[in-house]
C-alpha positions, 0 to 999 in steps of 0.5 A: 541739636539733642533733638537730632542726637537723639534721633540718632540715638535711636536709630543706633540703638535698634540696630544694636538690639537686632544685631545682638539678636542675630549674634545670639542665634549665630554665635550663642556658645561665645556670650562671654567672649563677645561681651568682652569684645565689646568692652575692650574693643568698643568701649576702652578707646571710647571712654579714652576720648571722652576722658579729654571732653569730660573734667574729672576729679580722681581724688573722690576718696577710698569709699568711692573708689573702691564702691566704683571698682567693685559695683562695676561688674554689675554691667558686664553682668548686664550684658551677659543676662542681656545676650543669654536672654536673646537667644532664646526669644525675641528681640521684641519681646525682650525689649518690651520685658526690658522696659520693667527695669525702672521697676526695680530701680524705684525699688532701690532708690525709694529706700535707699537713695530717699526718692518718692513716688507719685500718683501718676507714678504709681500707674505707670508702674502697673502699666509697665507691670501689665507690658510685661505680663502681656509679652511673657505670655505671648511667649509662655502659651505652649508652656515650653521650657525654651520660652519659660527659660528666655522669659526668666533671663528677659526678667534677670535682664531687666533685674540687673538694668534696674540696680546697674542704673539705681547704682549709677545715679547713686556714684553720680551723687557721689562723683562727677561724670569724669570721674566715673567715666575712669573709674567706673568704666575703666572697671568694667573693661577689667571686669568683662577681661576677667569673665571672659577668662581664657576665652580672651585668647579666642578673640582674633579667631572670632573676628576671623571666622568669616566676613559676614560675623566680623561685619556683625561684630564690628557694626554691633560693637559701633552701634552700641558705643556711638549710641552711647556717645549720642545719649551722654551728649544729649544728657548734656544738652538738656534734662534728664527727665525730658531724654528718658520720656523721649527713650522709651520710644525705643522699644517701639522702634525694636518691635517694628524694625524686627517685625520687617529686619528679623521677620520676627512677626509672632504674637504681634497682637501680644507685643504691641498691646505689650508694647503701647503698655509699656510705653504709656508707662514709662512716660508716666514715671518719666 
């Protein structure tokens, strides 16, 4: 059953990743708006209906709380990074840029959360390191300031996914998933509402401006949460390490599905080197 969640899972993600590249280019000028739709529109009645399936226990004690309240933010930020960065490149680029999170996140949970590295790991972080250098550069040959900008704001991406994911493995030693199912998520509606700021008023203009962008808006925002839905499940079914080795197939997928969807087809030599790279490391740390 989590074999067929997973496929699932995937399918959804890359059609989130190519979405979210289409209401970059299109609609560039409302980043925080359609952060925000996603997480009350998508998000809130997701996390209501899993709040039934998974037990929770709200009295974790005031740290926690308040460590859930405040450290929530970190993935509307996420989203914010992960939208700007598409507007300036492409979806393929960023997904392989993307992979170089678990960088970051070993980097906090070596000192902070006592997590050890391996041999095998060490190789796999230098692969991931070289996806990387390979995608920036397929980017960066005109030295243009658009490609050196996106290819900041694909790092700052990947940055904030590395901590946003140190932190959430840190709240789940902590508290169980229920609990940080109400508060973390409930956080985080609340933090994406407060970005947003007077831009929320926008929101039924947004979904108004034509079909096609409401089309995109609501199958972006399904796809995403339901991929979700399938991930956690999955997580549920089996282990952890055997469903992050079997997501990093993902941005292989985004790159060949934008290469025939986007026709987002330069540099491809650059992206699937990047690509084979990157997928050979993250196996290795998995």
């Amino acid at each position: 059953m989590w074999q067929l969640l997973l496929i699932v899972y995937f399918i959804l993600s890359t059609i989130n990743y190519l979405l979210r590249r289409v209401l970059a280019k299109k609609l560039g000028d409302h980043n925080r708006l359609i952060n925000a739709i996603f997480f009350m529109v998508f998000l809130l009645p997701e996390a209501v209906i899993l709040g039934f399936y998974f037990p929770h226990n709200l009295n974790v004690g005031v740290l926690n709380v308040m460590l859930l309240l405040g450290g929530s933010i970190i993935w509307p930020l996420l989203g914010l990074a992960s939208f700007q960065a598409n507007k300036h490149v492409d979806v393929g680029i960023f997904a392989v840029i993307n992979n170089v999170s678990p960088i970051f996140t070993l980097a906090i949970a070596l000192p902070f959360l006592h997590e050890k590295v391996s041999t095998l790991q060490v190789l796999g972080i230098g692969l991931l390191i070289l996806s990387g250098v390979l995608a920036a550069s397929s980017q960066m040959h005109k030295r243009n300031r658009t490609s050196t900008e996106g290819i900041l704001l694909c790092l700052l991406s990947a940055f904030i996914l590395g901590v946003a994911t140190a932190f959430e493995r840190f709240m789940l030693g902590r508290v169980d998933f229920g609990t940080y199912l109400i508060y973390g998520w409930g956080s985080q509606i609340v933090w994406a509402a407060i970005l947003a700021g007077k831009e929320l008023k926008k929101m039924p203009l947004l979904f108004a401006k034509s079909a096609e962008i409401r089309k995109i808006l609501i199958t972006w925002g399904s796809t995403r949460a339901l991929a979700s839905v399938c991930f956690i499940s999955a997580l549920k079914l089996t282990g952890a390490a055997i469903i992050s080795a079997a997501t990093d197939f993902l941005s292989v997928a985004v790159v060949i599905a934008a290469y025939f969807y986007l026709k987002e087809r330069d540099h491809m030599i650059y992206k699937l080197f990047a690509t084979a790279a990157g997928f050979a490391g993250l196996l290795l740390i998995a």
